[in-house]
Every structure is written in structure tokens, then in C-alpha cells.
C-alpha positions in Angstrom: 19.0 20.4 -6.5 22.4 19.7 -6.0 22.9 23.4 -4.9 20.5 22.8 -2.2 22.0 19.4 -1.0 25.2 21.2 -0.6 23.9 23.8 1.6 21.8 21.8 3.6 25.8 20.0 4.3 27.5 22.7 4.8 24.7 23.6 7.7 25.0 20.4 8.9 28.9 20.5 9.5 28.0 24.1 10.7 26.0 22.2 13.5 28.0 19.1 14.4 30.9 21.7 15.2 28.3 23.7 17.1 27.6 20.8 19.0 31.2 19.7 19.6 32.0 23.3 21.3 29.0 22.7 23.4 30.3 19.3 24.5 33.6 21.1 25.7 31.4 24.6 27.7 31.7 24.0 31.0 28.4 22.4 33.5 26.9 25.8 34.0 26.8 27.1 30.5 25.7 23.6 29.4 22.8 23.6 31.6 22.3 27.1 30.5 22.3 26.1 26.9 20.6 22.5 27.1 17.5 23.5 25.0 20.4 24.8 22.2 21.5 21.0 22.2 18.4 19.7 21.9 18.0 22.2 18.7 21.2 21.2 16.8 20.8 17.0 17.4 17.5 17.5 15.7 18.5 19.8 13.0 21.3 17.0 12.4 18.5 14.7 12.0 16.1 16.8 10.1 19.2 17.2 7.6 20.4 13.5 8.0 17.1 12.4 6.5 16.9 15.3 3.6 20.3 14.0 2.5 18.8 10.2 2.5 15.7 11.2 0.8 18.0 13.0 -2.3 20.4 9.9 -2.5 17.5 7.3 -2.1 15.7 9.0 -5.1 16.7 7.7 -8.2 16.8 10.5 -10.8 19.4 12.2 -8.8 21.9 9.2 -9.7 24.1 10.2 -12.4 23.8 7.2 -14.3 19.8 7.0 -14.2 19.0 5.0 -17.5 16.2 8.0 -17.2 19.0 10.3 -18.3 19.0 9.2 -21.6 16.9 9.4 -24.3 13.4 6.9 -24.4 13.2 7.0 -28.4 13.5 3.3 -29.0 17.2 3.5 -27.9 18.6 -0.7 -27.0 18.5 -1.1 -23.4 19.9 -4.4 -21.4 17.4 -5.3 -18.5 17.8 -8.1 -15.6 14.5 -9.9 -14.3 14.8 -9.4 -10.8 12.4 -11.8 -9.7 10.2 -14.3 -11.5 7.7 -13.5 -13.9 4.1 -13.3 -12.0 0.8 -14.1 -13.8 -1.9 -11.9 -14.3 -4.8 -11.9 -15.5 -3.8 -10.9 -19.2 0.0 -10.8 -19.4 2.8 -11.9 -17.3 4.5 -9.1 -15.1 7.9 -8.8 -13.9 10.4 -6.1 -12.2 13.4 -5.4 -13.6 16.6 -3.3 -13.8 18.4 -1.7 -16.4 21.5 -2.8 -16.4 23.0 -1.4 -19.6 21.6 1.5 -22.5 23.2 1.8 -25.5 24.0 5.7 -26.4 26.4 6.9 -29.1 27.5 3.6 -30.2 28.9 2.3 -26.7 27.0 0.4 -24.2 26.6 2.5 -21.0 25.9 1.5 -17.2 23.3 2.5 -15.5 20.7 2.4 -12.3 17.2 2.0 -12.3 14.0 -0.3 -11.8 11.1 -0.6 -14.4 8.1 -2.7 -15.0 7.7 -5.3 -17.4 4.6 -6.4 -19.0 4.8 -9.7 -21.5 1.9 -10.9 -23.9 0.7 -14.5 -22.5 2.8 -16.5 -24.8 5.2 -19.7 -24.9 8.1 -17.0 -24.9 7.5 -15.6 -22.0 7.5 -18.7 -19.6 11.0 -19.3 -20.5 12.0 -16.3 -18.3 12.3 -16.4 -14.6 15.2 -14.4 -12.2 18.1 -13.5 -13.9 17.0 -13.4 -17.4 18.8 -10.9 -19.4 16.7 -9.0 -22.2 17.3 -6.3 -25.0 14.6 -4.7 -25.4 14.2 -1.5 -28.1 10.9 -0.5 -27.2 9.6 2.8 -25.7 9.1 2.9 -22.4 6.0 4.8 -20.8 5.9 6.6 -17.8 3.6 4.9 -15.3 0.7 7.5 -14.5 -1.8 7.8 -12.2 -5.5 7.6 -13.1 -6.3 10.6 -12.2 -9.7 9.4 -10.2 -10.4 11.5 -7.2 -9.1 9.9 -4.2 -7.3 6.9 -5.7 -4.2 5.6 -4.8 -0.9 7.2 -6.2 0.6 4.7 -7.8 3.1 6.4 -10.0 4.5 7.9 -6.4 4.2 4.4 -4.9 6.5 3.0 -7.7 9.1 6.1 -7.5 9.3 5.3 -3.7 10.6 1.7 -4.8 13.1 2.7 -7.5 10.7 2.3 -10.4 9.9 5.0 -12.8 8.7 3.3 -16.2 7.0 0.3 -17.7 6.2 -1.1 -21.3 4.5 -3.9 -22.4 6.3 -6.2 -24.6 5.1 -9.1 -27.3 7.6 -11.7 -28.2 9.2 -9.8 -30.9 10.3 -6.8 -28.8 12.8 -8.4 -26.9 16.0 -10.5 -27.6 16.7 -13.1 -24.7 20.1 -13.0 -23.7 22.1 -16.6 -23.2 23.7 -16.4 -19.9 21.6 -15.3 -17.3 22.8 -13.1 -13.5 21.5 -14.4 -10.6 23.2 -13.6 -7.1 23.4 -16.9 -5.1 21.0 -15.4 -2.2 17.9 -14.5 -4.1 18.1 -17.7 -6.3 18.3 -19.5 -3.3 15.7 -17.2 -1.8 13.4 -17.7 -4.4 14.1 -21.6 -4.9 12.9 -21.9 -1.3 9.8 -20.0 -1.2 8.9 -22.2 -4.7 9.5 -25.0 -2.6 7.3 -23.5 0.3 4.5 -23.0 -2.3 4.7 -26.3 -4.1 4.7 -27.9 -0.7 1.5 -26.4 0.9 -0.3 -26.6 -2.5 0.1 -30.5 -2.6 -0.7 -31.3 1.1 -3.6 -28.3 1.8 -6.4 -29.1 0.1 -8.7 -26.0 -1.1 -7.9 -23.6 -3.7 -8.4 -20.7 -0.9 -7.2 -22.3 1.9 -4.1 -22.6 0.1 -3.9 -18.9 -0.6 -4.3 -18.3 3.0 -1.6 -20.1 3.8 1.1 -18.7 1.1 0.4 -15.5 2.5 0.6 -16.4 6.4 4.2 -18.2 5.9 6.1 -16.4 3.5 3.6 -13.2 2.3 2.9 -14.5 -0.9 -0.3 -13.2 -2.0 -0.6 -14.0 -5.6 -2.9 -16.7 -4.9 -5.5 -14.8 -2.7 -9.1 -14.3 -3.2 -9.6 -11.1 -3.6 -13.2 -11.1 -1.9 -11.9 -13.0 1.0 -8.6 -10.5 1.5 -11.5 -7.9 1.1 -13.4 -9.5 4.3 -10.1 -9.8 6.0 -10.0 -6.1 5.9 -13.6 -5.5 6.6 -13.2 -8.0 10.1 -10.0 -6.2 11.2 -7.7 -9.2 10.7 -6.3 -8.3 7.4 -2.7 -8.1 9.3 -3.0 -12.0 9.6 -2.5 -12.6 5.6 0.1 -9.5 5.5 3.4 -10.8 6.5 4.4 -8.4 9.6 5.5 -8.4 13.0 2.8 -10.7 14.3 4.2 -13.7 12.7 7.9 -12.9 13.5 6.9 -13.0 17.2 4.9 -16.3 17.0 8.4 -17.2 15.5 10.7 -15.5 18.2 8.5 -16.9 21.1 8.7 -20.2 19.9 12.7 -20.1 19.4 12.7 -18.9 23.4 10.4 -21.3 24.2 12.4 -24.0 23.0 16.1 -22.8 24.3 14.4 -22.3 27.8 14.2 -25.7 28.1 18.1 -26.4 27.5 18.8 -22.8 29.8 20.7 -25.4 31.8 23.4 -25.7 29.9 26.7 -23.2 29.7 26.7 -23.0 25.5 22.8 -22.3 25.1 23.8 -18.8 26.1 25.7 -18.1 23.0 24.0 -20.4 20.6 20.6 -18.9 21.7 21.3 -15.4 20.2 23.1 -16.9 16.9 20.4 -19.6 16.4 17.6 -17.1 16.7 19.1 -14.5 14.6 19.9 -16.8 11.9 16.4 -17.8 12.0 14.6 -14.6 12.2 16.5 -13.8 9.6 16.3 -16.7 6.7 12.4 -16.5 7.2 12.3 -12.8 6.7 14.6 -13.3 3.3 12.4 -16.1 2.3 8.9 -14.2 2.9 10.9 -11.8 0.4 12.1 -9.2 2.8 9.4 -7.0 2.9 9.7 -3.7 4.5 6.8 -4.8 7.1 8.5 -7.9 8.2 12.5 -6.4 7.6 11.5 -3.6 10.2 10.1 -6.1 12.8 13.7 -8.0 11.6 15.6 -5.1 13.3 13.6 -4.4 16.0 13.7 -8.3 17.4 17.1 -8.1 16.2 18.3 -5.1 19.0 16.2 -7.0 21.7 18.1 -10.2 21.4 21.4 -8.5 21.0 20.6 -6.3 23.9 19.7 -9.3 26.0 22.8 -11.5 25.2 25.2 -8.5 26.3 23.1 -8.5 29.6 21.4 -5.3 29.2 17.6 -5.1 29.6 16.5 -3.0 26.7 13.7 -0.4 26.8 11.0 -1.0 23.8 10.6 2.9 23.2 14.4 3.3 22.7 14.7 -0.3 20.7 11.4 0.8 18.6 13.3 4.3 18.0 16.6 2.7 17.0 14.9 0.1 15.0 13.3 2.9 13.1 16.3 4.9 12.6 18.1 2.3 11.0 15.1 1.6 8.3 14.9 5.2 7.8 18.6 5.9 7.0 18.1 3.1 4.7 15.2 3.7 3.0 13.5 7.1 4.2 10.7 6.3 1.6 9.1 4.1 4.0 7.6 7.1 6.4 5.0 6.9 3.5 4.1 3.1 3.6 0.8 2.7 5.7 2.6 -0.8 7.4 5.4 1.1 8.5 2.8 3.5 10.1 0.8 1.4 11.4 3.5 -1.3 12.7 5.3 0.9 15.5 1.7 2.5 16.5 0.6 -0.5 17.0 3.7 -1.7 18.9 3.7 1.8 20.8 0.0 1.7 21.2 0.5 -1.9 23.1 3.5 -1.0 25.0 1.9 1.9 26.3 -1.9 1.2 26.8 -1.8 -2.8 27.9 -0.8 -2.7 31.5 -3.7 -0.1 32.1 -6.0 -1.6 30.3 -5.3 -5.3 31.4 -5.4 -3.9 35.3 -8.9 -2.4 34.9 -10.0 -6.6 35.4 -8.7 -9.2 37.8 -10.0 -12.7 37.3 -9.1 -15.6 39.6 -9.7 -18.2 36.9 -6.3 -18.9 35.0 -8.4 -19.2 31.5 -10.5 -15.9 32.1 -7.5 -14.3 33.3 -5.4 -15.3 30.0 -8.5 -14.5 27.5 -8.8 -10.7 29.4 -4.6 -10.5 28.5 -5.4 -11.4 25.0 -8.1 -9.0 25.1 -5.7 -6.0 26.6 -3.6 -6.7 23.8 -6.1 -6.5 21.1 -7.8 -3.6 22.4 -4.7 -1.7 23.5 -3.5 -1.9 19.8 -6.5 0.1 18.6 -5.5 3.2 20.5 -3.2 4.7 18.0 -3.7 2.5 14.9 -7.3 3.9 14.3 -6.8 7.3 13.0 -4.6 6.1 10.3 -6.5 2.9 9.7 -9.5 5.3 9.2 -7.4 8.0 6.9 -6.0 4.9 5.0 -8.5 3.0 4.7 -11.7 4.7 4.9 -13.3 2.5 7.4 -13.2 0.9 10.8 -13.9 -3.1 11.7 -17.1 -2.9 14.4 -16.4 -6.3 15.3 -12.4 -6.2 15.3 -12.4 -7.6 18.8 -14.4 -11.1 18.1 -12.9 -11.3 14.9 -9.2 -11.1 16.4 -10.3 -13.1 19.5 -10.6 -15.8 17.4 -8.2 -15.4 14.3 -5.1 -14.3 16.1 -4.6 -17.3 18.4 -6.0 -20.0 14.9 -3.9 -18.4 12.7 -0.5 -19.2 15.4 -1.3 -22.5 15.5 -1.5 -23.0 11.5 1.7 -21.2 11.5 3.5 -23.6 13.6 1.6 -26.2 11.8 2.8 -24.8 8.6 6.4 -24.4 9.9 6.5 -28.2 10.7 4.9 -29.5 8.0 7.9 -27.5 5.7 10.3 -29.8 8.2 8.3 -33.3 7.7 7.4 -33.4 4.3 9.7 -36.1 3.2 7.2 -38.3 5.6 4.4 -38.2 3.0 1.6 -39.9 5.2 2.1 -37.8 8.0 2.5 -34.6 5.8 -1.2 -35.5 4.2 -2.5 -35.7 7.9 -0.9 -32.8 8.8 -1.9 -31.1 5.6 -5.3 -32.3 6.1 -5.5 -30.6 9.6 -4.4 -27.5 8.4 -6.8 -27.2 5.7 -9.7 -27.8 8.2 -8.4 -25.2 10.0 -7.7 -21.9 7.6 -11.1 -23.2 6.1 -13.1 -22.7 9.3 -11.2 -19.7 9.8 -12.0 -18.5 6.5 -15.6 -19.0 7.3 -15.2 -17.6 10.5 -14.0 -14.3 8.9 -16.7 -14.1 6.1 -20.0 -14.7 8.6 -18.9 -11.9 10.6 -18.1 -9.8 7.8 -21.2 -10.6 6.2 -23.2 -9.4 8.9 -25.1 -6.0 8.2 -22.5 -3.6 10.7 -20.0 -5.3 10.2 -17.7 -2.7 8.7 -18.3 1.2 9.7 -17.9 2.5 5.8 -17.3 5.6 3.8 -15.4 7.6 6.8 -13.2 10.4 5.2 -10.3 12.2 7.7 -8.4 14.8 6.0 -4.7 15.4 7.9 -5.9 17.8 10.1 -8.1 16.0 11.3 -6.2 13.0 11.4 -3.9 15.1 14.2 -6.7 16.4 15.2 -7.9 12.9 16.4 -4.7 11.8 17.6 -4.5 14.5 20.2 -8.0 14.0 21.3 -6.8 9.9 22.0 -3.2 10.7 23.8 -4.7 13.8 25.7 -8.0 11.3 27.2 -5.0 8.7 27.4 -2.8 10.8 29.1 -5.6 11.8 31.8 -7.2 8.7 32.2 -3.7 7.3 33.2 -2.0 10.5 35.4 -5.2 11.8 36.3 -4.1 15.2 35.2 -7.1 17.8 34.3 -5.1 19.8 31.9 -5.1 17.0 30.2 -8.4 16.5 30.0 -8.8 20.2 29.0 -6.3 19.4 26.0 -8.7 16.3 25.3 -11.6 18.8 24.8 -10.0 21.7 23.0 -8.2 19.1 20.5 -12.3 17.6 20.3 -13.8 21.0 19.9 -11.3 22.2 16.8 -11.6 18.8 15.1 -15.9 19.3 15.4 -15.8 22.4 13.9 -13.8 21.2 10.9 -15.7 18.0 10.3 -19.3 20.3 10.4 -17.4 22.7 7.7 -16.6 19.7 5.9 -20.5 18.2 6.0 -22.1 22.0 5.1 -19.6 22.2 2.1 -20.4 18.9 1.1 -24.6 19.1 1.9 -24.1 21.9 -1.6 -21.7 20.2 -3.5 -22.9 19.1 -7.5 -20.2 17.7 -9.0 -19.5 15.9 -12.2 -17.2 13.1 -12.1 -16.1 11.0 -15.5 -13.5 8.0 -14.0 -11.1 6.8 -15.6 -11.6 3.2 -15.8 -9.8 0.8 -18.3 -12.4 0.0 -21.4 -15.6 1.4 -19.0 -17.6 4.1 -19.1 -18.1 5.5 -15.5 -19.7 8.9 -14.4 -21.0 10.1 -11.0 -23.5 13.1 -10.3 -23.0 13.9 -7.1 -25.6 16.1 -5.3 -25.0 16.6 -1.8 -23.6 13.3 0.1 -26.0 10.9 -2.3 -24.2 10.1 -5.8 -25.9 8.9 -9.0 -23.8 6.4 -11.2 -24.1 5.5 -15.0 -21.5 3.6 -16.9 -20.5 0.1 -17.2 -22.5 -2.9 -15.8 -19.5 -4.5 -14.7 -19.0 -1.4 -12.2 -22.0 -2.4 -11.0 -21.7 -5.9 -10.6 -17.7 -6.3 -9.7 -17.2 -5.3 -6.0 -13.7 -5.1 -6.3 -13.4 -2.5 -9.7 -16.0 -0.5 -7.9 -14.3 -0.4 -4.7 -10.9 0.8 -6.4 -12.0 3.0 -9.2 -15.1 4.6 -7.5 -15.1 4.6 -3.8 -12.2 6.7 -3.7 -13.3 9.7 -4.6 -17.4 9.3 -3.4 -15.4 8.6 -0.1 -13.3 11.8 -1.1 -16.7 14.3 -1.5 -18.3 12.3 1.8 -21.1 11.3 -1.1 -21.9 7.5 0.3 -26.2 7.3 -0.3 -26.8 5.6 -3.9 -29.6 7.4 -6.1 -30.9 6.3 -9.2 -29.1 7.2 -12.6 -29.8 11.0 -13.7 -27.6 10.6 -16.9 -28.7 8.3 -19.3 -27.4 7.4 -22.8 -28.1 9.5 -25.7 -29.8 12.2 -23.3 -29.4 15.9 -22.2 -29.3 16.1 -18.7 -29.7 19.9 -17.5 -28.2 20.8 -13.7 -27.7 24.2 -12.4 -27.9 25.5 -16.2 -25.4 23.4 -17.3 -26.1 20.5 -20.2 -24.4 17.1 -20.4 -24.9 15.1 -22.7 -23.3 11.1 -22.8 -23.5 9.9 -26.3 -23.0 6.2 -26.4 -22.0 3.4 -29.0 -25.9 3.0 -30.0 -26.0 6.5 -32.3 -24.3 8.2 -34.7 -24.1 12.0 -34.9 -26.0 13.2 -37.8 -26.2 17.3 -39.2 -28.8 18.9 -37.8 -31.1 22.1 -39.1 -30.1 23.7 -35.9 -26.7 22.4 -33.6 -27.9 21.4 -29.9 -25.8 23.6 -27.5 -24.2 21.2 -24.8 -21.7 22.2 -21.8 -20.1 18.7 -21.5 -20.3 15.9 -24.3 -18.8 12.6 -23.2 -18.0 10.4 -26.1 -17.8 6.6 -24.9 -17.5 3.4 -27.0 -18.0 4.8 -30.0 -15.7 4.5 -32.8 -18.1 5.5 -35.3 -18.4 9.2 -34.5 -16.8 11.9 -36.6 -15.6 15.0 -35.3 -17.0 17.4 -38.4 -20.6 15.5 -38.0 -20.5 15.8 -34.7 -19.6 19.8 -34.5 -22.3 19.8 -37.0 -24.7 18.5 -34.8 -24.0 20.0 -31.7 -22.5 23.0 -30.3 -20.3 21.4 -27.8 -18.2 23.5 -24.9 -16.2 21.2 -24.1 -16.1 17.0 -25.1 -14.9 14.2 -23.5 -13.3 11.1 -24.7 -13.4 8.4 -21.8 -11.4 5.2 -21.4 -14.1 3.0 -23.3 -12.7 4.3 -26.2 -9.7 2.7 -28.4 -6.5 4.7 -28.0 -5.9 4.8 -31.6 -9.4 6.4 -32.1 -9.1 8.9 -29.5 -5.6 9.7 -30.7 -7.1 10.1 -34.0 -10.0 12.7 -32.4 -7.7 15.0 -30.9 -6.0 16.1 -34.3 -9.5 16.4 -35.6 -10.3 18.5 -32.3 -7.1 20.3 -33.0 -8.1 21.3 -36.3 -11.4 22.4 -35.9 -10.7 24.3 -32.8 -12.8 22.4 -30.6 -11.6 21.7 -27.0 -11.3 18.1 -25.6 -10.3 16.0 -22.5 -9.0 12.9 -22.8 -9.3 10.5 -19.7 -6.6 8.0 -20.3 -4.5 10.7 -21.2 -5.4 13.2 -18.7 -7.1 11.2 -16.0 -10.4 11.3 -14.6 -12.7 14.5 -15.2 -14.1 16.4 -12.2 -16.3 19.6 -12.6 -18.2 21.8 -10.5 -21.7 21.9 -11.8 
């Protein structure tokens, strides 16, 4: 790897000289050679961020705690942030600071996950905490499920490669704890925030709301209500983002406009709106959604105080850049996608689509800009909010109509009830207002989301298609507003290619039989899917608990384009024969017994059953292939595979090898 990062230099001084002798040519052979320049700045780019990506990756460091050996060696660890509750342990990040090899304390680089047993111990720890922990850590996996999200590449992206769960005796607290002075004093004041709009707001999910509209904090959500967020199209509301940093910046320059008068407003505008751009984006914890939309407001109001009027494209592309040289991971983070499309989308589509209506009426004329902006915002966020996401929001436009403007005013409300709340009475009325508020908007968002199209569901887009789309949008974009035919020619041939690929998609799907075993903590889950319709059995909790079933399962039935329920075709304790193949889901309710004869089966699927033994059971039935699924104990399963091993029998273990997909 190194070898590779030292060519890819080398090529990149090869260019920058390149590009210096150009500089020097003289007009003619410059204008001869301008597509040559246009060639080496991007190469310098394309290498620029190849060179980020190897230094932003954490292995390559040469002091990686990775680098040493995992086998129970003493590591020192920082708490860099304080511990969060879940629901059955507390969770932390942390770094390693220090791992002892050969006898001498070495330093090293590194983020990992904590996980502490619910105990008085662990509520003594909060940022800074220093631990020695000897434990091994694990490697944080994926679950293997069809379609899920990667998490283990999520984690690498932010610096964290491992986790372990600890009880109280596998860990020594350290006595003096290392804080830096700005993220205690970050974290004191978001506390503070919390503690604040939890005693005036009344309303365990109003409250939630409003953590997550002033500072991102989203601990305290309802996960059903974040789901109908999504569902209504207004999920960017509770994820802190550019939208609340502009209801921030437009108040600051609506306040300083009315001192424009004087001289000294012309400096301390710039400073004073900086500085507060700023301390709100440390204290909502300096995300990269709202640290990009920091940079971004941050060139416009530099660019206005030195008297130059700044185009958005170029600011957008500079703002970019510099998030990119800093942390190139973050061309993978769906709100870094979606962000500048959806700034790009509204710099590019609003005017047009605000000038298609005129009203006379002030109010009309305001709700059709609001309008403009909401729809001009769709143009080029929907292919990725459909490849992301999986769905679109049919009613986007009422939902937004409503929530955008509510959800401004509980900011500012918010915002000044952090400012009076030494004023007790008047923070409770205020308080009081704003939990009316975020609850009617709350119920606002649920009705619509309840209603029976309110979400367009189960869309798939593979890449190509997501291209695909995306030149069908620009190209109709691009004719309706130059009135170009090519373009509209574009529009159709982009249209035609991405038809043909979705009806390949549907006829491969219309034959498809699949088996699918998930891999779903202490559940059984299995799909037969047949066609686009799929046929569950498992876990009644599956069944019943929206939110495991929209995570573990819709994935991958979203995946295979398999969105019609059927009844369940495997049952407990029974063959099931498709396509000449037998499977056969043996249950906690029997015990394999020796038979006269053994029952041939292709796939076995051992679940919740820790009374089965492997010699009974390969006397019983003559199995092809068995699998133990994640209702099973660890220890048990670990204890099956040497048995497997032994008698030659082959085995797939779901928490160990992830989810199970076969071709039936």
C-alpha cells in the first residue's frame, strides 16, 4: 500500500511540474493545449483525494493499537464523550491511548466501542474517564442480512475498528481523568440545553423533538415517530443540518440590519455571526451535516465582508473541498449527499419553478415561494433518497408546507427560552407554548403519515439506475429551461436504457425462489421468497415490532423486489419440499431421536434448541447442510461446530457467518 501511495506522488509531482511548464507556454500553445490543463488539475485532484483517503484510514497509521496483538494484552482507553444509555448496557466511544507490549507502555491511535453491563460502576464514568481494560476486543461485523446497512464500514469511516463489552471487573478506572477544555465545555452546555427543555416542555416526545431540533440530540426520540418523520418527508427537521443553521444565519442578518446604520456593525456583523454559527454547531456536537453547512455559511459571510458577491456553485464547491480534504470518508454519508443536492437542486430549479406563477396577493405570492423551494429541492435529492432509503414521501409537499415554517418558529422559541431561563415564570409560559406546538406538529406529521399512500414503499434502484435516473431529471431539466431538443433526446435515451434495466430486473425477479435465514439477535427469522411475494416464519416479535422488522427484514425483501406478504410455507418441525429441495426448521419443541431409516434433508435449520445433539441428530436425518441461527446460545453453537467438525457434517453458523441466502 505504501508502494502504491508513493507512486501515485511521484505522478502527482510529475503533474504539478507539467502544469507549471504549461503556465510559462506561450497564448497560442496554451490555447492549443487548454484541454491538457484541464487533464492535469483533475488528475491533481483525483490523486489529492487518493492520498486523503490512505492517511484518513486508520490502519495505515503506524501506531494503530490494531497493530498489536488483541490476546488480552492491557490497553489504556479515554471516554470520548459521555456514556449513552441503551436499552441493556451503557455505550460509549473511546480511544486507545496507550497498549502495553513487551513490558513498556506504547502510544497509539485508534477509536473503539465500549459496551458496560448496567451497573453502579458504570455511571461513575462520563468524558475523560481513563480505563485499563485487558479484555479482547472483537471486531465489529456486519450481519450479513441481504441489503442491510454496513455498519462495520460505517464505523471504519469514523476511526472505529473494534468493540467489547465489559462488566465491572474488566476494567480498572484510572484516577485523574483528560478532558480538553472545549469538549467539556461543549458537552456541559448541551447537558445544560437538555436539562433545560426537559423541565420547561412538558411531554416525554415533545421533548425528544426538541433535543434533536436544537442541538441533534436524538437519544430521546421515539423511534415510531422519527419513523413517520421519514415516511412524511420532514425527517431533515429532527436531523440537525443546514436548515436550522440558516434559520440561525437569517436571524443574525435580520437583527444587524437593523443597526446597518452604524460604521462598526460592518466588522462586528461578520465576527458576531461567525462566532455564533460556530458555538451552535460545536454544541449540536459538530456533526458532519451541520460542520459542512458551517463552511459553506462560513465563505458567504467572509466573501460578503471583503465586498465580493460570492457565487453559490463556487462557495458549494469550495465548501466541499475543504470537508473532503478533511475527511474524504464523507462522499459516503447519505447527508453529505443529499445536503449539496439539495442546495444545488434549489439554486438551480427555484427561479424557474417560482416564475411558472405570479400572484398579486402578498400571502399567496410568499406561500408559492415556499412552495418553489420545497419542490425545487426534490429535483435532485430523489434518486438518492429513493436508493437510500427505499421509498419516497407522496405527501412531502403538505407535510413540509406545514413543518418547515412550525418547526422555525420552535427553534427561535427554543433559542430564547435557553436565554430566559433564569426568569422561571416566563420560561414555564414559554415552555408551555412550545410544547403545544411540537405536540400539534407531532400530530400533524403522524395523521398524514397514517394515511393509506402516504409513503410510496419497497422501491429498489441499483447504481445504474440511480445514474440512470439522474440523467433522465437534468436532461428534461436542462430542456425545459434552454428549450434545447437534444436535450430532450438525451431525456429519452437516458429513459429508454433505465426501462430496459428495471424490466430485466422484474423478469429476473418474477422466477426468483430464494431461501433467506436472517440473522437476528436471539430470533428465528426465515423468508421463502417466490417471485416478488415472500413468506415469513420466525419470531413473533418480527411480526409485531415494526421497527426490528423494518431493519432486519426489509432490507433484503426490498433487495429481491419481494414486497407482497403470503402466508408461512415453513412451519416448525416440518419438511417443506420446493424445486426438489427439502428444508426442514426443527424448533425448541422436539428432540431428535434415531430413526429406523434417517430422513434426507437439503437444509436443516436448528433454532432455540439447546437440547439437540449432533450424533442423535445425524442419526436421525441425513442432513446436506445445517444451520444454526442466532436464537441459539453462542456457547451451544460453539459447542456444535466441534461436534460438526468431528463427524464431518457441514454447518453455517449465522452469528458467525451472517445471514443465509440460497437459491432454491
Amino acid at each position: 500500500m505504501k508502494t502504491n501511495v508513493f507512486l501515485l506522488f511521484c505522478i502527482g509531482c510529475c503533474g504539478a511540474i507539467l502544469l507549471l511548464v504549461y503556465s510559462i507556454l506561450p497564448r497560442f500553445l496554451k490555447y492549443k493545449l487548454s484541454t491538457l490543463q484541464g487533464v492535469l488539475i483533475l488528475l491533481l485532484f483525483f490523486i489529492t483525494g487518493a492520498v486523503a483517503v490512505y492517511i484518513k484510514d486508520v490502519r495505515n497509521d503506524a501506531v494503530f493499537f490494531g497493530n498489536y496483538s488483541n490476546e488480552g494484552i492491557p490497553m489504556l482507553v479515554k471516554l470520548e464523550e459521555p456514556i449513552v444509555t441503551k436499552e441493556r448496557s451503557y455505550k460509549a466511544l473511546a480511544s486507545v491511548k496507550l497498549v502495553k507490549h513487551d513490558q513498556t507502555w506504547k502510544s497509539t491511535t485508534g477509536n473503539i466501542l465500549l459496551y458496560f453491563k448496567k451497573d453502579s460502576a458504570a455511571t461513575k464514568l462520563t468524558y475523560g474517564s481513563r480505563l485499563i481494560i485487558t479484555k479482547p476486543l472483537q471486531q465489529i461485523k456486519n450481519n450479513g442480512n441481504p441489503g442491510a446497512f454496513h455498519y462495520s464500514r460505517y464505523c471504519l469511516f469514523h476511526g472505529i475498528t473494534a468493540q467489547v463489552y465489559l462488566n465491572e471487573n474488566d476494567y480498572t478506572l484510572v484516577a485523574n481523568t483528560e478532558e480538553y477544555w472545549l469538549d467539556r465545555y461543549r458537552f456541559k452546555l448541551r447537558d445544560a440545553a437538555i436539562a433545560t427543555l426537559q423541565e420547561y416542555i412538558p411531554g416525554v416526545a415533545a421533548q425528544g423533538v426538541a433535543e434533536a431540533l436544537l442541538i441533534g440530540y436524538r437519544e430521546d426520540l421515539d423511534k415510531d415517530l422519527v419513523q413517520a418523520y421519514s415516511n412524511t418527508g420532514v425527517v431533515h427537521i429532527i436531523a440537525i443540518s443546514g436548515l436550522h443553521l440558516g434559520m440561525i444565519y437569517a436571524l443574525l442578518v435580520w437583527l444587524f440590519k437593523r443597526f446597518s446604520r452604524f460604521r462598526f456593525v460592518k466588522w462586528l456583523r461578520p465576527v458576531v455571526i461567525l462566532l455564533v454559527l460556530w458555538a451552535f454547531t460545536l454544541v449540536a456536537g459538530a456533526a458532519p451535516s451541520i460542520m459542512r453547512s458551517a463552511v459553506m455559511f462560513s465563505f458567504i459571510v467572509l466573501g460578503e465582508t471583503i465586498g465580493r458577491r460570492t457565487n453559490m456553485y463556487n462557495t458549494l464547491a469550495a465548501s466541499a473541498f475543504c470537508m473532503l480534504i478533511s475527511d474524504p470518508f464523507m462522499l459516503w454519508d447519505v447527508g453529505f449527499l443529499l445536503s449539496y443536492a439539495a442546495v444545488i437542486s434549489i439554486i438551480t430549479f427555484r427561479k424557474p419553478i417560482y416564475n411558472w406563477l405570479f400572484y398579486q396577493n402578498k400571502l399567496l405570492n410568499g406561500l408559492w415561494g415556499l412552495t418553489s423551494v420545497t419542490l425545487s429541492a426534490q429535483v435532485l435529492t430523489i434518486p438518492i433518497v429513493v436508493f437510500y432509503f427505499h421509498q419516497f414521501p407522496n405527501f412531502f409537499l403538505v407535510t413540509n408546507f406545514v413543518a418547515v415554517p412550525l418547526s422555525g418558529i420552535i427553534l427561535y422559541g427554543e433559542i430564547l427560552l435557553l436565554i430566559i431561563a433564569p426568569i422561571i415564570p416566563l420560561a414555564k409560559f414559554i415552555g408551555y407554548l412550545l410544547g403545544y406546538m411540537l405536540t400539534a406538529m407531532n400530530g400533524y406529521i403522524e395523521n398524514i403519515n397514517a394515511l393509506p399512500v402516504a409513503v410510496w414503499n419497497n422501491l429498489q434502484l441499483s447504481v445504474t439506475e440511480t445514474w440512470l435516473l439522474y440523467g433522465v431529471f437534468v436532461c428534461v431539466a436542462a430542456w425545459l429551461m434552454l428549450k434545447r431538443n437534444k436535450m430532450l433526446i438525451a431525456a429519452l435515451s437516458f429513459a429508454c436504457a433505465y426501462s430496459i434495466i428495471l424490466s430485466a430486473d422484474y423478469i429476473k425477479t418474477n422466477g426468483q425462489q430464494k431461501l433467506v435465514v436472517y440473522n437476528v439477535n436471539k430470533h428465528t427469522a426465515i423468508d421463502l421468497l417466490q417471485g416478488d411475494s415472500f413468506h415469513f416464519s420466525g419470531s413473533d416479535d418480527l411480526r409485531q415490532d415494526g421497527f426490528l422488522r423494518n431493519f432486519h427484514l426489509k432490507p433484503a425483501r426490498v433487495l429481491y423486489r419481494a414486497n407482497i406478504p403470503g402466508k408461512p410455507l415453513i412451519t416448525a418441525n416440518s419438511i417443506y419440499t420446493i424445486h426438489h429441495k427439502k428444508v426442514l426448521w426443527l424448533s425448541s419443541n422436539i428432540t431428535a431421536h434415531s430413526t429406523a431409516a434417517k430422513i434426507p434433508v437439503d437444509i436443516l435449520v436448528i433454532s432455540a434448541n439447546r437440547k439437540i445433539d449432533m450424533n442423535q441428530l445425524q442419526q436421525a436425518f441425513d442432513a446436506k447442510l445445517i444451520i444454526f441461527d442466532s436464537s441459539n446460545p453462542l456457547w451451544k453453537i460453539q459447542q456444535w461446530k466441534k461436534d460438526c467438525d468431528s463427524l464431518h457434517l457441514r454447518f453455517h453458523s449465522i452469528p458467525g457467518s451472517g445471514a443465509f441466502v440460497m437459491d432454491l
